[in-house]
C-alpha positions as CSV (number, residue, x, y, z in Angstrom):
1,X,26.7,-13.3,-4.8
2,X,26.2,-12.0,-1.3
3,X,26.9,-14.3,1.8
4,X,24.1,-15.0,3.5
5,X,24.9,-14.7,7.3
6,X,22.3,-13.5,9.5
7,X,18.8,-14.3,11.0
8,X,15.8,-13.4,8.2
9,X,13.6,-10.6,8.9
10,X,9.9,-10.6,7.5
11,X,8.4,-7.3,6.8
12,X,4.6,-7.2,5.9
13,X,3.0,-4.0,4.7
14,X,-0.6,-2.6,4.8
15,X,-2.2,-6.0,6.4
16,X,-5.1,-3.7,6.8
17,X,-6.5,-6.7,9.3
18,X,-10.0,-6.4,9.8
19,X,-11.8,-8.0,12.7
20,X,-14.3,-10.7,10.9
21,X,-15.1,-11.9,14.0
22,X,-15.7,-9.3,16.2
23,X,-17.6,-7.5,18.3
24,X,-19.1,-4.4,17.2
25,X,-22.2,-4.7,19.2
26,X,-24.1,-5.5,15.7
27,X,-25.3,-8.8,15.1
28,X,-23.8,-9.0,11.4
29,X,-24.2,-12.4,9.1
30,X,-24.3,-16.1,10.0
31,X,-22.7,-18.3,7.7
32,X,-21.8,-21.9,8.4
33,X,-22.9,-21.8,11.9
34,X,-20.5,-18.8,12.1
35,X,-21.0,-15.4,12.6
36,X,-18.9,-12.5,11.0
37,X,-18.8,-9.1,10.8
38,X,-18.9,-8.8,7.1
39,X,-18.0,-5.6,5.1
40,X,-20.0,-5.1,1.9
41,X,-18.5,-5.9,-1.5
42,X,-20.5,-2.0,-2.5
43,X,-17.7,-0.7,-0.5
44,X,-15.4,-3.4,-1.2
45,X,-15.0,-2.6,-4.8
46,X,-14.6,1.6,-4.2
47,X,-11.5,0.7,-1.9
48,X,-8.1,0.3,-3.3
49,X,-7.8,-2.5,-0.3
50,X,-9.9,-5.6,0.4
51,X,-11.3,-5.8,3.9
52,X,-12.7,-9.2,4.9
53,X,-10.3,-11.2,3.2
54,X,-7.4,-9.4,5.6
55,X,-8.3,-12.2,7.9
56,X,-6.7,-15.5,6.0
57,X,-4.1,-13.2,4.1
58,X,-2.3,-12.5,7.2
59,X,-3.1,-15.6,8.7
60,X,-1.2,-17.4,5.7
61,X,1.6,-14.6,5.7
62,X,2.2,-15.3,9.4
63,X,2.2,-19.1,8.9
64,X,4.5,-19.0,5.9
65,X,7.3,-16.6,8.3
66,X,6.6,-19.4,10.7
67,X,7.1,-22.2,8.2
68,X,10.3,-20.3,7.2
69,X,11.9,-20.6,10.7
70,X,11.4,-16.6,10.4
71,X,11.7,-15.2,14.0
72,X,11.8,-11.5,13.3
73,X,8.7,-9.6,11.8
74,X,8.3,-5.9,10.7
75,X,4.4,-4.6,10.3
76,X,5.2,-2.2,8.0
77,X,2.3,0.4,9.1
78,X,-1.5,0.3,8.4
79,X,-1.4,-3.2,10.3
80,X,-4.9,-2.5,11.0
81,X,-8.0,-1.7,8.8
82,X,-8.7,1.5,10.4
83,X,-7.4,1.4,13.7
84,X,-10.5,0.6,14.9
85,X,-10.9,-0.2,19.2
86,X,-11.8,-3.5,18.7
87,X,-9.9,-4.6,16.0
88,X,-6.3,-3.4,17.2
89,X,-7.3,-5.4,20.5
90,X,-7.9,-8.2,18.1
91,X,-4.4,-8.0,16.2
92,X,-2.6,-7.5,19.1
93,X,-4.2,-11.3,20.5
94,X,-2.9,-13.0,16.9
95,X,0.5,-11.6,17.3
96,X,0.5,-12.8,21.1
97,X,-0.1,-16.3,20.5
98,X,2.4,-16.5,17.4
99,X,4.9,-14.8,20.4
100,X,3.8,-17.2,22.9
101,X,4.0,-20.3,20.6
102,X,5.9,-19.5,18.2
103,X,9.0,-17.0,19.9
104,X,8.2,-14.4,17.0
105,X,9.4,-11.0,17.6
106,X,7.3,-8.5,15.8
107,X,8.8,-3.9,15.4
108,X,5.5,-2.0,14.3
109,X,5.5,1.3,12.6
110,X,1.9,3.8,12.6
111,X,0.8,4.0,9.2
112,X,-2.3,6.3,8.4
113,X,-5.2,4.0,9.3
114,X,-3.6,2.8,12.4
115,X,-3.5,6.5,14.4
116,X,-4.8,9.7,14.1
117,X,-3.2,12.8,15.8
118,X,-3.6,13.4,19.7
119,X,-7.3,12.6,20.2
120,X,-8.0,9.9,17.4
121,X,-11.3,10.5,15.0
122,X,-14.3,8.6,14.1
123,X,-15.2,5.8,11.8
124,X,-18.5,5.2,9.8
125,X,-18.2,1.6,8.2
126,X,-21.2,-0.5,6.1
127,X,-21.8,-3.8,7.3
128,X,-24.2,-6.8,6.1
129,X,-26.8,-8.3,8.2
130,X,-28.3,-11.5,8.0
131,X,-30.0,-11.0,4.7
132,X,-26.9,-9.0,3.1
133,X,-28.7,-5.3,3.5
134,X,-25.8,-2.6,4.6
135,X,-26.0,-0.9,7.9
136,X,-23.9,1.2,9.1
137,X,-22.0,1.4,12.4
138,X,-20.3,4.1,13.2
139,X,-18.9,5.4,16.4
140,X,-20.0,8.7,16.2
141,X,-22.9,9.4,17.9
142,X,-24.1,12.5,15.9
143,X,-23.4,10.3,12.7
144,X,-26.4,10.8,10.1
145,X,-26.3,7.2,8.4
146,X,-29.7,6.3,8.4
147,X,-30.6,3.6,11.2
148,X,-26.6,3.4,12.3
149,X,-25.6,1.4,15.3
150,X,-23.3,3.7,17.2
151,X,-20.5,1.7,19.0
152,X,-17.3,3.1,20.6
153,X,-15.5,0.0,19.7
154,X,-15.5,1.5,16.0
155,X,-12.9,4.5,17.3
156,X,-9.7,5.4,15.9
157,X,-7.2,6.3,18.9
158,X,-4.8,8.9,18.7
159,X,-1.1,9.0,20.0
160,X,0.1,7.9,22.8
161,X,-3.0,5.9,23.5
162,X,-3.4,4.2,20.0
163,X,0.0,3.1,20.8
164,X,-1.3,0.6,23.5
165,X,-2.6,-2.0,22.3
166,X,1.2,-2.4,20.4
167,X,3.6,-1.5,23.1
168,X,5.1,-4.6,23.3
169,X,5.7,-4.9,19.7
170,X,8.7,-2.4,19.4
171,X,6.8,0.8,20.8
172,X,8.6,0.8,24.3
173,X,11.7,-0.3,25.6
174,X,12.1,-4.2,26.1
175,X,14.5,-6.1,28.1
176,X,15.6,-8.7,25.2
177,X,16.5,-5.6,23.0
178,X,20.3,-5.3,22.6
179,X,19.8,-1.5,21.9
180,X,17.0,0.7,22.1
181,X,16.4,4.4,21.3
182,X,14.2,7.2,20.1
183,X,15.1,10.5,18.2
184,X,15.1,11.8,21.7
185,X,17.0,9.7,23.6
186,X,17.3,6.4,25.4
187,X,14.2,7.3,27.4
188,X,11.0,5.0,26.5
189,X,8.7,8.1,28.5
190,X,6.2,9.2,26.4
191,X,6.4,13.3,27.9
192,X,10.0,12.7,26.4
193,X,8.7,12.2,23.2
194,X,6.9,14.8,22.2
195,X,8.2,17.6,19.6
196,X,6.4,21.4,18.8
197,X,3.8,22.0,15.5
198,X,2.0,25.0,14.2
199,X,-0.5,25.4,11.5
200,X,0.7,27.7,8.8
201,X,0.0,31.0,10.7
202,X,0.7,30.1,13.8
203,X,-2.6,30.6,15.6
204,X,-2.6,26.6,16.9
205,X,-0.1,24.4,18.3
206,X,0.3,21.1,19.2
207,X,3.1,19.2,21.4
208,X,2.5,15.9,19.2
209,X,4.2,12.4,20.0
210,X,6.4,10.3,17.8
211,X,7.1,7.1,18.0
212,X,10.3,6.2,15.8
213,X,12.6,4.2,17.5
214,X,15.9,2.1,16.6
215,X,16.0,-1.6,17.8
216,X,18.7,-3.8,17.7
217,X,17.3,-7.4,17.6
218,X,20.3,-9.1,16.7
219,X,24.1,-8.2,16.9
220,X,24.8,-5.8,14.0
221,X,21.2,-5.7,12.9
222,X,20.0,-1.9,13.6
223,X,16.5,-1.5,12.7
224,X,15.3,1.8,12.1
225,X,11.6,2.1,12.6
226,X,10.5,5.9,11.1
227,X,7.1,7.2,12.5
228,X,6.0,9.4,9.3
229,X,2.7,10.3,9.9
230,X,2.9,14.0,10.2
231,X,0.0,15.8,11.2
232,X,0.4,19.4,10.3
233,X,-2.9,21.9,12.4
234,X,-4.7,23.7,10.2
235,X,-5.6,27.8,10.0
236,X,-8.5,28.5,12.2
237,X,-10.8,28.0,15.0
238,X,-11.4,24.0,16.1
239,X,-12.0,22.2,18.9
240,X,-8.7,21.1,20.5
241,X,-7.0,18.2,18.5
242,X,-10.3,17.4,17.0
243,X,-9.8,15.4,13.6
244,X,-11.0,18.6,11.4
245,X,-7.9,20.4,13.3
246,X,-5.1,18.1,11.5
247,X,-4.4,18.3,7.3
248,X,-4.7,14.3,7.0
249,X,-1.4,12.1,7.3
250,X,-2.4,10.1,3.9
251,X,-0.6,12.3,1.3
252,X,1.9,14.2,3.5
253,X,4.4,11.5,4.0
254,X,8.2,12.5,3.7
255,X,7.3,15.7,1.9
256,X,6.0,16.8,4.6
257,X,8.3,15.1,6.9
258,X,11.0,17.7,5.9
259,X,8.8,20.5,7.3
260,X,7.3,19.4,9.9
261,X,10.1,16.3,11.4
262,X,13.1,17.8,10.7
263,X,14.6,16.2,13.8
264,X,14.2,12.9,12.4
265,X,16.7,13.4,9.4
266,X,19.2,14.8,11.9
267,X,18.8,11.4,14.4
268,X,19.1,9.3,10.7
269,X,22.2,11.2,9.7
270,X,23.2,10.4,13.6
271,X,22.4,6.7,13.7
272,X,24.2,6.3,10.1
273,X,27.2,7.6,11.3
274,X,27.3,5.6,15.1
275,X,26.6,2.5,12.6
276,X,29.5,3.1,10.3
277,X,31.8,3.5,13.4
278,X,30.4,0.2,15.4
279,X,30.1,-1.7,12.3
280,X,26.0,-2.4,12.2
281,X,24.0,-2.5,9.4
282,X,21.2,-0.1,9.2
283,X,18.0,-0.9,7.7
284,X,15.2,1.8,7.8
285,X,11.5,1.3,7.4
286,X,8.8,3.8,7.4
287,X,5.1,3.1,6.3
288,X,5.6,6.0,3.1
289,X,8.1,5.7,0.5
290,X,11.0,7.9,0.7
291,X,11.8,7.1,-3.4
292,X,8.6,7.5,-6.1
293,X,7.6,3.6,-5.9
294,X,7.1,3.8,-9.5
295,X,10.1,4.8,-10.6
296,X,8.8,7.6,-12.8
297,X,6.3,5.1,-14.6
298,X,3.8,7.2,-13.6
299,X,4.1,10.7,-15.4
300,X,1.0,10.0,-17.7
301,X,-1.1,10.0,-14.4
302,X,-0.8,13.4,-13.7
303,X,-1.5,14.8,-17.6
304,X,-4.7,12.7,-17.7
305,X,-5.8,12.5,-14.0
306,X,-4.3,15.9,-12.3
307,X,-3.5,15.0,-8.4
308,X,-4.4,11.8,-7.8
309,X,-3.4,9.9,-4.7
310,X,-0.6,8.4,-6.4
311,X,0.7,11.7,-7.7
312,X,0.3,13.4,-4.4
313,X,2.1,10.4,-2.4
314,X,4.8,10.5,-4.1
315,X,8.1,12.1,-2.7
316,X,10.3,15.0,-4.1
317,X,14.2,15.0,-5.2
318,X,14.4,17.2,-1.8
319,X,13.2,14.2,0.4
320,X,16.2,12.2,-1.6
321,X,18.8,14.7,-1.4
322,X,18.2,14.8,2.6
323,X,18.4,10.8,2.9
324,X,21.4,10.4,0.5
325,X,22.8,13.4,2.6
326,X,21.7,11.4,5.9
327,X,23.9,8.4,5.0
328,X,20.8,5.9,4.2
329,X,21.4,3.5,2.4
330,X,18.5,1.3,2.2
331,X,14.8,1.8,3.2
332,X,11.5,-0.2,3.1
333,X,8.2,0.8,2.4
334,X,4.4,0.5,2.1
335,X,1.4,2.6,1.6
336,X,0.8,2.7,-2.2
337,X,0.4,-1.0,-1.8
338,X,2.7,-1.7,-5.0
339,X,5.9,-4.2,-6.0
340,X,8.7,-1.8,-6.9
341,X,12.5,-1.6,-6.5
342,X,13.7,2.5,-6.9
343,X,17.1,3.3,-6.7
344,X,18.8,7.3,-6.6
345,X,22.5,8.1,-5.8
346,X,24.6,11.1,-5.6
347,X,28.1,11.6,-5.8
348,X,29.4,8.1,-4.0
349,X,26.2,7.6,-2.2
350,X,23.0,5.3,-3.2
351,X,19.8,5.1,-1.4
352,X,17.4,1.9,-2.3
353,X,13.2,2.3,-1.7
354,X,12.1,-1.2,-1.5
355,X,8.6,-1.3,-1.7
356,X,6.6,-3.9,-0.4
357,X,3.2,-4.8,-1.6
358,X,0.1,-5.2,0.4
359,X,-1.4,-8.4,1.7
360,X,-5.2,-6.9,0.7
361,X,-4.6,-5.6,-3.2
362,X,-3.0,-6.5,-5.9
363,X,-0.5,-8.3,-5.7
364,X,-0.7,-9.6,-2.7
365,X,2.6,-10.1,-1.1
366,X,5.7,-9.6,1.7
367,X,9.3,-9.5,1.5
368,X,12.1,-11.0,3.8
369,X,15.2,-9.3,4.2
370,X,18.5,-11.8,4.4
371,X,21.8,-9.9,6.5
372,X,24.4,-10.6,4.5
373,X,28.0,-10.1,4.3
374,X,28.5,-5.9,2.8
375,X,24.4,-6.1,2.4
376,X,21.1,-8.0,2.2
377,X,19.2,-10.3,0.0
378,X,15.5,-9.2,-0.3
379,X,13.0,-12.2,-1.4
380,X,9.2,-12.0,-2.3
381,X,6.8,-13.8,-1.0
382,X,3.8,-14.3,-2.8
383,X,0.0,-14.9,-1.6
384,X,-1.9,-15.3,-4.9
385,X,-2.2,-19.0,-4.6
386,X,-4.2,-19.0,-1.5
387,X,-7.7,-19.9,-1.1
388,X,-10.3,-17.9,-0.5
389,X,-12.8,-18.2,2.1
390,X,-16.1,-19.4,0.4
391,X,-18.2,-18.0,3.6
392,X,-17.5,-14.3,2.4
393,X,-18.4,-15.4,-1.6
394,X,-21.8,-16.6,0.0
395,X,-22.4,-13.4,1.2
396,X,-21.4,-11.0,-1.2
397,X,-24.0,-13.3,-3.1
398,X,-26.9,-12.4,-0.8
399,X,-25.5,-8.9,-0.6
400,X,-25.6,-8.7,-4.7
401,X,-29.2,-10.6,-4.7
402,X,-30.7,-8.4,-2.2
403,X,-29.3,-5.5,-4.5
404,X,-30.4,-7.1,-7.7
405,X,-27.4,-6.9,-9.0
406,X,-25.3,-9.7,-11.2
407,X,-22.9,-11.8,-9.3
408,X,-19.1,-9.9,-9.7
409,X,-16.9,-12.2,-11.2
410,X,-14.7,-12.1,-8.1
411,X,-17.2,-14.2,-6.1
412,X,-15.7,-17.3,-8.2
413,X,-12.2,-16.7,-8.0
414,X,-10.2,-19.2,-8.4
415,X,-7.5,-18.2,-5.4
416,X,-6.2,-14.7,-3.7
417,X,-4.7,-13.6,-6.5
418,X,-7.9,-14.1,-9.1
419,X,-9.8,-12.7,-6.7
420,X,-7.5,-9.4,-6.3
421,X,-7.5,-9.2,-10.1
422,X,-11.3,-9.5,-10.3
423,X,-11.5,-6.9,-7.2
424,X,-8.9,-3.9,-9.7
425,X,-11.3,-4.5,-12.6
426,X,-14.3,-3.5,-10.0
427,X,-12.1,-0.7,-9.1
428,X,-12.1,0.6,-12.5
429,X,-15.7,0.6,-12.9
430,X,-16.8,1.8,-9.5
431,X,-13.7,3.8,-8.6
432,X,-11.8,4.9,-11.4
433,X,-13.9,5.4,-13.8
434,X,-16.4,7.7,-11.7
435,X,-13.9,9.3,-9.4
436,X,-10.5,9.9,-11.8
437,X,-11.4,9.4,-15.8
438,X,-13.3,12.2,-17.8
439,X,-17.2,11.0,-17.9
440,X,-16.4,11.8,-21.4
441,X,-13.6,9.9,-22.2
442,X,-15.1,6.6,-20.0
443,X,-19.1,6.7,-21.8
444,X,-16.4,6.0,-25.2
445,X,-14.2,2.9,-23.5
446,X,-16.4,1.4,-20.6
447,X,-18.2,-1.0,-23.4
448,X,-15.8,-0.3,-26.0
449,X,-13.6,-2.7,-28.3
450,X,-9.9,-2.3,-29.4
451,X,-11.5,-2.0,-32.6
452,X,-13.8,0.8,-31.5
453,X,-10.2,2.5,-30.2
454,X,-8.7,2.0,-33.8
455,X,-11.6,4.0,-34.9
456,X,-11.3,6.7,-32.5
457,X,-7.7,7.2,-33.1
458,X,-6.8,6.2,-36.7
459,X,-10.2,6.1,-38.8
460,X,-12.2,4.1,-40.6
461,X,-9.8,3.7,-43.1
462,X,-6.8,2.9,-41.3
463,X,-8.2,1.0,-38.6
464,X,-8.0,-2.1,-40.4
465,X,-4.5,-2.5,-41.3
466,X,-3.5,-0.9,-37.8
467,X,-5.6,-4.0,-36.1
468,X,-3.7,-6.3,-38.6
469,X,0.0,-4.9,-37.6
470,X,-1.3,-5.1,-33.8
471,X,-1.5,-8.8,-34.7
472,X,1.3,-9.5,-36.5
473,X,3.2,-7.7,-33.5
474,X,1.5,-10.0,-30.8
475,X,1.2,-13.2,-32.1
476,X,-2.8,-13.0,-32.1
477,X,-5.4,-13.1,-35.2
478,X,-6.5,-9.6,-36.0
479,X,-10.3,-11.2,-35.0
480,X,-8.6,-11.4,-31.9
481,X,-7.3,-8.5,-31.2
482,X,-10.5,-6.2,-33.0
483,X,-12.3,-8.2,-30.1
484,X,-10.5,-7.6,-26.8
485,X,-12.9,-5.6,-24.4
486,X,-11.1,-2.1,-23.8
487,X,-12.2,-2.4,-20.2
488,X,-10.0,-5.4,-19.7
489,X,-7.0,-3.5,-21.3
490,X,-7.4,-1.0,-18.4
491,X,-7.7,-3.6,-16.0
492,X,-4.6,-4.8,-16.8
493,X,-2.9,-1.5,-17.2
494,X,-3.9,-1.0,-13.7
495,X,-2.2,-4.2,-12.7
496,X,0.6,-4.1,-14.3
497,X,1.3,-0.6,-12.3
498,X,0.7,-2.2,-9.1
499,X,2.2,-5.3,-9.4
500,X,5.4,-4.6,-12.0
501,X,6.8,-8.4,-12.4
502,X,4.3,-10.2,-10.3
503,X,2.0,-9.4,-12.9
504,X,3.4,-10.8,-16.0
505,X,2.7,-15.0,-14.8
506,X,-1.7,-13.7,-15.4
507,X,-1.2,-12.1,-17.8
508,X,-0.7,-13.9,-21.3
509,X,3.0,-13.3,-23.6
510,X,0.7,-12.8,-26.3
511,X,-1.5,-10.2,-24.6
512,X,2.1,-8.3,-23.5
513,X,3.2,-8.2,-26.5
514,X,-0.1,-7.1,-27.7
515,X,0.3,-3.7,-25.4
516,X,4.1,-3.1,-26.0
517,X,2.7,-2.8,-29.5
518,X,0.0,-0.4,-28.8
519,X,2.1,1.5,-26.6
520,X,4.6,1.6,-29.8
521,X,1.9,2.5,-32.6
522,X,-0.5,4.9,-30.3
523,X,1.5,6.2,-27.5
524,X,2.2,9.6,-27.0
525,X,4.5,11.0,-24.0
526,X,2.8,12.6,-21.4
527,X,5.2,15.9,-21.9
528,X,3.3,16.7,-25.2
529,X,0.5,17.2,-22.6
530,X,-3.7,16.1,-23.5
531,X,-5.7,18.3,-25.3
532,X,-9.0,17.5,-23.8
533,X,-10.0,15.4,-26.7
534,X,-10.5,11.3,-26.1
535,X,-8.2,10.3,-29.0
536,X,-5.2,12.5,-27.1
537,X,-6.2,10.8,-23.7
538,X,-6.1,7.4,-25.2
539,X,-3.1,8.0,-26.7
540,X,-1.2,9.1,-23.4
541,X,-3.0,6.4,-21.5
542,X,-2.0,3.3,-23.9
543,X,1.8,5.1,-24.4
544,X,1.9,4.6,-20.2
545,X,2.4,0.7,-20.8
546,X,5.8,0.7,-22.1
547,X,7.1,2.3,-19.0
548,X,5.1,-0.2,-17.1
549,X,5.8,-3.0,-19.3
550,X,9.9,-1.8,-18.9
551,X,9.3,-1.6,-15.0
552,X,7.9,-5.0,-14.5
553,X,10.7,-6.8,-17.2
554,X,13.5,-5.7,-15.3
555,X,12.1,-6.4,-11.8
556,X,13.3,-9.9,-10.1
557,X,11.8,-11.6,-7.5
558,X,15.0,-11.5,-5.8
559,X,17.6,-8.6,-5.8
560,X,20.7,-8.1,-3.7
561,X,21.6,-4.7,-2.4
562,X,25.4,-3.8,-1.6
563,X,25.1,-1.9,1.8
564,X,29.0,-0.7,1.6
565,X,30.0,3.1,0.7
566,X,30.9,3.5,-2.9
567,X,29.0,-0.2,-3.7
568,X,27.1,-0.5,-6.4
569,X,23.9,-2.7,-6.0
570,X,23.7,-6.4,-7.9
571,X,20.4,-7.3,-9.4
């Protein structure tokens, strides 16, 4: 058991805080004498992130880091929904006031929806009105949404001016700091930040910023804050550092880090080493992973989906071998919004991905980071049990009426966490199912039974007896099982990817058991590869939940990591 020693550090990933209350010169939707700029739940439910429910999640998160006596906080990248004007200018007044009244000391890192490259790009969001129609305000003026209100508080910035609004959080040199550096230097001067990048032939090039730093907020406690977004220009003719010019930051990550920021593993491998000597503990944070979250739980994706974002996101054994060869130890990050604990070593050396969930998807959650003696203890903090805000369930009702559509089964969540749940099944049906399944494969499942999938893969004849060792296996009546809605199975499936052991407390033992033993009696490893038919897809899909189901039982909601050379870590 690790010594606790010094002060905790919070670190909150993809916030994605959306102004609810702002100003986007559009009237938007009165509720309860209060107006709010309210995002539709039609857009709500094709987004892997909530958006109007950032505002309480954060607000909770904040409170409970205050509650905790929690001085130090890391925004672990996409702090802001899209990095829109308004709604940076918004954050930056809630983290003032918890500075001002509450001596918290926030280090932000750029994640891609907070920045985009040198000149920033546009943004084209749907809003209700007063009667829950969608309109959409955009801040492009050539923008052909029908009847848009075109507002420049709706732009993304790009570097250094996106920066501003967060200069005091980490950005730029501060007195209070004990040390304070960039890859470049001790310089805080932006011109002194800059480093060269080409498109692939050559024919444009860009002197981009980048805004890593290293802050030492306590004594021994080095925090090393990694800008990753890489924007690499593009073959061609554009307009200069237009947002067509710039191969997006989304799925580059450290892959592309290696490439295109080389300089940045050569300043890690730097600060390692000074650490070692001075005796400081390095912890490094970036907003993508630098280990597959997933631990390799997610090889089926790629058979039955091709490149997904998951699958594209996720970093090679090169982006390993240069960190382990770097001398990190330990690094924390966000982006895929998912719970998961990955751990690689070579030779004597071990590297640790903490990744930290988001406080807008499933599960909603942060982590804080205890120095202790030879390491850290990391804890997770969950959200699920907060309220929602019944204001935005009222309209998401008039939205749904206006549409004449049936009420989603979100709008009476329970708390944060039912509502998330409800918000991933909506994904499947308005996201995964149209965007990533085979039309094919979903027109068999979306309405389907297990029963029906017993059929499909066994037989008439053998469906029976399979439904009745399915039962025997989970605890459940074979009734029971011959009735459970495949499209809740894939909800779930999708949840337990996300969320690994937050999952398992809402989701029942018997239900568990259930798909470890239809993993066991259907599943097939993705290796043998699909052969286009639905059986073979359904097959690979169900044989995905033992590696999830394996993921989630070995996770803990608290782990300790031994930071010392030739360590091993302590779960």
């Amino acid at each position: 058991m690790l010594k606790r020693s010094q002060p905790s550090i919070a670190v909150i990933a993809d916030a994605h805080f959306h102004d609810l209350e702002g100003d986007f010169d559009f009237p938007g939707m009165t509720i309860d004498g209060q107006r709010m700029m309210v995002r539709s739940w039609a857009e709500t439910r094709q987004s892997t992130r909530v958006f109007n429910e950032s505002v309480r999640a954060l607000s909770v998160a904040l409170d409970e880091v205050r509650n905790r006596g929690i001085r130090h906080v890391v925004l672990l990248g996409d702090y802001t929904d899209d990095g829109q004007r308004q709604t940076t200018s918004s954050l930056r007044r809630i983290l003032d006031r918890h500075t001002s009244q509450h001596g918290t000391a926030f280090y932000v890192l750029p994640g891609n929806h907070d920045i985009f490259g040198p000149t920033g790009r546009h943004h084209t969001k749907e809003f209700l009105d007063q009667d829950g129609a969608g309109v959409w305000v955009t801040s492009d003026p050539a923008s052909a949404a029908a009847g848009a209100i075109v507002t420049p508080r709706m732009y993304c910035e790009g570097y250094p001016t996106g920066l501003g609004p967060m200069a005091a959080y980490g950005y730029f040199r501060k007195p209070e700091y004990l040390h304070w550096e960039t890859p470049f230097g001790l310089s805080d001067d932006i011109e002194s930040r800059r480093y060269e990048v080409a498109s692939p032939d050559g024919s444009n090039r860009y002197a981009l910023m980048d805004a890593s730093y290293l802050v030492e907020p306590e004594p021994g406690i080095w925090l090393l804050m990694i800008d990753a977004n890489v924007f690499e220009p593009r073959d061609g003719t554009f307009i200069n550092g237009e947002d067509a010019a710039f191969v997006d930051s989304t799925a580059a990550g450290w892959n592309a880090m290696l490439r295109l920021k080389p300089f940045i593993v050569s300043w890690i491998t730097d600060v390692c080493a000074r650490a070692k000597a001075l005796g400081k503990t390095v912890l490094a944070f970036s907003h993508y992973p630098a280990l597959d979250p997933f631990d390799g739980a997610t090889g089926a994706e790629r058979v039955l989906f091709g490149e997904t974002n998951v699958a594209r996101r996720t970093p090679r054994d090169a982006v390993t071998d240069a960190l382990l060869g770097a001398g990190l130890s330990v690094h924390f990050s966000g982006h895929l919004h998912v719970e998961g604990v990955t751990r690689r070593g070579r030779a004597e050396r071990q590297l640790t991905n903490v990744a930290v969930p988001s406080l807008v998807a499933y599960p909603p959650a942060f982590k804080v980071i205890q120095p202790a003696t030879g390491g850290i203890v990391v804890d997770t903090i969950e959200l699920s049990v907060t309220a929602v805000d019944p204001r935005l369930s009222q309209a998401y009702r008039r939205e749904t009426a206006r549409l004449r559509e049936a009420d989603d089964v979100a709008f009476s969540a329970g708390n944060y966490g039912a509502f998330l749940r409800a918000h991933k099944l909506a994904l499947v049906h308005h996201r995964y199912f149209p965007k990533e399944w085979p039309q094919d494969v979903v027109s068999r499942v979306s309405d389907a039974t297990l029963a029906d999938v017993c059929m499909e893969l066994l037989g008439a004849t053998a469906a029976a007896p399979a439904l009745h060792a399915l039962a025997k296996s989970s605890g459940m009546t074979a009734e029971q099982v011959a009735a459970c809605g495949m499209i809740d199975v894939i909800a779930d499936w999708y949840c337990l990817r996300q969320a690994g052991f937050l999952a398992l407390p809402a989701i029942s033992q018997e239900r568990l058991r259930l798909y470890r033993a239809l993993s066991d009696q259907f599943g097939r490893e993705p290796e043998e590869g699909w052969n286009g038919s639905a059986a073979s897809f359904l097959s690979i899909f169900l044989g995905a939940f033992a590696a999830f189901l394996d993921r989630a039982e070995t996770g803990a909601r608290q782990i300790e990591i031994i930071l010392q050379p030739e360590a091993k870590e302590v779960v």
